[in-house]
Structure formats: C-alpha cells, structure tokens
Residue frames relative to the residue before (quaternion, step in Angstrom):
aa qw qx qy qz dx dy dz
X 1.0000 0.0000 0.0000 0.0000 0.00 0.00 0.00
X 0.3738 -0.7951 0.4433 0.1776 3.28 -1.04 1.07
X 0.1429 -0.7076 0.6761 0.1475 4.05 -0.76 0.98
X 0.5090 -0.5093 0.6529 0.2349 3.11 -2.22 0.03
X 0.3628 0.5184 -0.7597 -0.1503 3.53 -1.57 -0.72
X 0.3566 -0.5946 0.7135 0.1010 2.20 -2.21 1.21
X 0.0947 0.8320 -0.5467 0.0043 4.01 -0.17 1.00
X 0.2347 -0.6881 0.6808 0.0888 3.54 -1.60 0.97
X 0.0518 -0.8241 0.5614 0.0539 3.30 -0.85 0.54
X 0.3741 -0.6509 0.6454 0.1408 3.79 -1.05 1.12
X 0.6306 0.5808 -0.5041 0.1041 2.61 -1.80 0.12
X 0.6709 -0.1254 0.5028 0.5305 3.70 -0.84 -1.35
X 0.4545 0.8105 -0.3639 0.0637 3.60 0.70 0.14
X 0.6168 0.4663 -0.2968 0.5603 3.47 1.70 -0.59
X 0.8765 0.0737 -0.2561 0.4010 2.96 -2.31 0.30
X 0.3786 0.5587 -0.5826 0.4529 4.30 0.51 1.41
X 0.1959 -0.7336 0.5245 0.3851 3.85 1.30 -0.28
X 0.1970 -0.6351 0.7155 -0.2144 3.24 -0.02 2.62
X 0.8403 0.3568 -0.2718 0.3044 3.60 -0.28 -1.14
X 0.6807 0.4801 -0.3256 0.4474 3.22 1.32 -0.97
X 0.5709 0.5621 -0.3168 0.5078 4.01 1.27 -0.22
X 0.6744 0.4147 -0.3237 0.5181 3.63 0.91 -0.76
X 0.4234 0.5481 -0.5540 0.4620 3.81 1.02 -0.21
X 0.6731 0.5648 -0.2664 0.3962 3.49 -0.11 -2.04
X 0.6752 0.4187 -0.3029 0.5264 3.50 0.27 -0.79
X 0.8684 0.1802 -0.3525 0.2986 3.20 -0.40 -0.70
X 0.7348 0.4566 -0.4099 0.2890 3.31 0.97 0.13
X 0.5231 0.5507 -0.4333 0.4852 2.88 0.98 1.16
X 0.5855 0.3204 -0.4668 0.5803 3.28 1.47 1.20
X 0.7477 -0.3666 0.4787 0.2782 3.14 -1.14 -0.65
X 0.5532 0.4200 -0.3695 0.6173 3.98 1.43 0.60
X 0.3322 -0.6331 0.6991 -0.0118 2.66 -2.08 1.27
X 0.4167 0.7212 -0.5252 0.1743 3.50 -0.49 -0.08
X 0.2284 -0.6354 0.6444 0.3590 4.27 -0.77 -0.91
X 0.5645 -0.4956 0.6600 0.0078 2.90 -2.66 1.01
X 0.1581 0.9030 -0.3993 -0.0130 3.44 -1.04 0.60
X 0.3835 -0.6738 0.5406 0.3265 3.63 -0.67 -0.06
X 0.1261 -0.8037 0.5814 0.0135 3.13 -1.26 0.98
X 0.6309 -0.6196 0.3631 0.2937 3.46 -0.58 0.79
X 0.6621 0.0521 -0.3838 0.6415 3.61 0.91 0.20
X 0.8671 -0.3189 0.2391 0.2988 3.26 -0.85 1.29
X 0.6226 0.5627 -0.4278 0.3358 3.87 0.96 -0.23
X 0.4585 -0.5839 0.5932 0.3114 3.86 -1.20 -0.04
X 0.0280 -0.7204 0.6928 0.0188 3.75 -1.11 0.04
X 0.2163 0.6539 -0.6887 0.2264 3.50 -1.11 0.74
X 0.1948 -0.6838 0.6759 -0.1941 2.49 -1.52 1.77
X 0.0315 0.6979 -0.6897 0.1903 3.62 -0.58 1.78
X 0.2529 -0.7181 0.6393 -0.1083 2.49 -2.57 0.52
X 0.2698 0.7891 -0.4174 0.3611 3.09 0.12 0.93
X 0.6763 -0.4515 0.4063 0.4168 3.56 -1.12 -0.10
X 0.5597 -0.6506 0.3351 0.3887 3.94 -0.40 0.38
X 0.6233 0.4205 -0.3060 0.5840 3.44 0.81 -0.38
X 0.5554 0.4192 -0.5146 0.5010 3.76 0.50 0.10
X 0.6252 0.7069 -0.1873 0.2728 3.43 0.65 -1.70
X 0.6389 0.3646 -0.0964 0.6705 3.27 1.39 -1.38
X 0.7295 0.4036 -0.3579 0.4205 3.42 0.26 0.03
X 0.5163 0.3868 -0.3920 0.6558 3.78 1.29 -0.22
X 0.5789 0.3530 -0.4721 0.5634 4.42 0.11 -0.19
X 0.6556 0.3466 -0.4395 0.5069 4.07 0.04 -0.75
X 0.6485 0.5425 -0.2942 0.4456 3.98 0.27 -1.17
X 0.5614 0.5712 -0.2813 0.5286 3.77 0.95 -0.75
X 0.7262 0.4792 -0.1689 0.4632 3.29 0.46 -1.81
X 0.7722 0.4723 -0.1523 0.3967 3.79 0.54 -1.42
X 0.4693 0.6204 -0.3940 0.4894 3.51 1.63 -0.43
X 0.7168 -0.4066 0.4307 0.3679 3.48 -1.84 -0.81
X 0.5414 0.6797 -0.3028 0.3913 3.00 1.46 -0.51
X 0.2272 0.8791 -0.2648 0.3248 3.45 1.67 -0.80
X 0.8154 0.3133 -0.0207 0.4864 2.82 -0.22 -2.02
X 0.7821 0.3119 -0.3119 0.4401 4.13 0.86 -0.05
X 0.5921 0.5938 -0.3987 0.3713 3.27 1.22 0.73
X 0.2039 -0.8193 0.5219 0.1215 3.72 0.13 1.29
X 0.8416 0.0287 -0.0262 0.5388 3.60 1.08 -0.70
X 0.0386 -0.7558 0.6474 0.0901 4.20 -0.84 0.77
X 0.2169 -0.7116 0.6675 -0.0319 3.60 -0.92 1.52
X 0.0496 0.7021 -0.7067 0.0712 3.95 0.03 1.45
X 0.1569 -0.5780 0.7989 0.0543 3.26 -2.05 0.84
X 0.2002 -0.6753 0.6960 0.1395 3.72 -1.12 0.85
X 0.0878 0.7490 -0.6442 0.1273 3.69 -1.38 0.79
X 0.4554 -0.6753 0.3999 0.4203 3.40 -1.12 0.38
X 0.5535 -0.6296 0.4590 0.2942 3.68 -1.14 0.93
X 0.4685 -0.6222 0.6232 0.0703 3.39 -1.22 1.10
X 0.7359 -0.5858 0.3376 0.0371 3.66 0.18 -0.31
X 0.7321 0.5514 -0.1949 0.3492 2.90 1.13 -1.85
X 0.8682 0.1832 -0.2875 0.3606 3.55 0.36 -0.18
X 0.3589 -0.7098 0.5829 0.1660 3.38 -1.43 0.48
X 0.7863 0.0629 -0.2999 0.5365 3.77 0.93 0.77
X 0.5894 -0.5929 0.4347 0.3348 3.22 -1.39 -0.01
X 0.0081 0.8953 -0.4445 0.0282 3.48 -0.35 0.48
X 0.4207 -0.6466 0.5233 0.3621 3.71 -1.53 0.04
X 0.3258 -0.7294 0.6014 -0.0099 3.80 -0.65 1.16
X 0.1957 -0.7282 0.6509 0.0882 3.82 -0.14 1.79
C-alpha cells in the first residue's frame, strides 16, 4: 500500500545542492514525488512510495551531507494520490 509524506525542512537548506541530492536519493528507491525551494529559505518534498521506502529516503536525507544543514524536518503522512511516476526537482 502506497503512503505520502509531505516534508519541509529548515535550516541552511538552499543553494548546498539539497534538491539536486534528494532527487539521487530517491531514485534509488522506489518513490516518486518532487523537491523544492521555497521562498523563505525552506525545502518541501513530497514522496510516495511504500513506507519502508519512505522512511528510508527521510533516514537517507538525514545520513547524507545534507544532515548537517537541517536544524528542523516537519513530516506529514497521508494517503498517496498517485500522480507521479518519478521523482523530480519542482521550480
């Protein structure tokens, strides 16, 4: 069964290539969803995937370089909608 998270992240998080690392990751599981910049300085990314993939791209996030610029990670769990079929960067 397929879940959602909808996750924002704080911190130091732009222009460290966050969005272009969270791509790489997830496609090397099993989640589709897209990465973004926000206008105050936060990240957003929104995946899909089975839960044990899911948790493992938030641990894989966490265990990377990116790690060390995340001061805060705001995850929402929901049921997954479907709509996408890769992972991607979202302008």
């Amino acid at each position: 069964m397929l879940k959602r998270i909808t996750v924002r992240y704080e911190g130091r998080v732009q222009g460290v290539g966050f969005r272009f690392t969270v791509v790489n990751l997830a496609q090397t599981l099993d989640v589709a969803g897209w990465v973004k910049n926000e206008f105050d300085g936060s990240v957003s990314m929104v995946a899909e995937g089975a839960e044990d993939q899911l948790m493992s791209l938030l641990q894989a996030v966490k265990n990377s370089h990116l790690g060390r610029y995340i001061t805060n990670e705001l995850v929402r769990r929901s049921a997954a909608t479907g709509e996408f079929d890769q992972f991607s960067v979202r302008y």
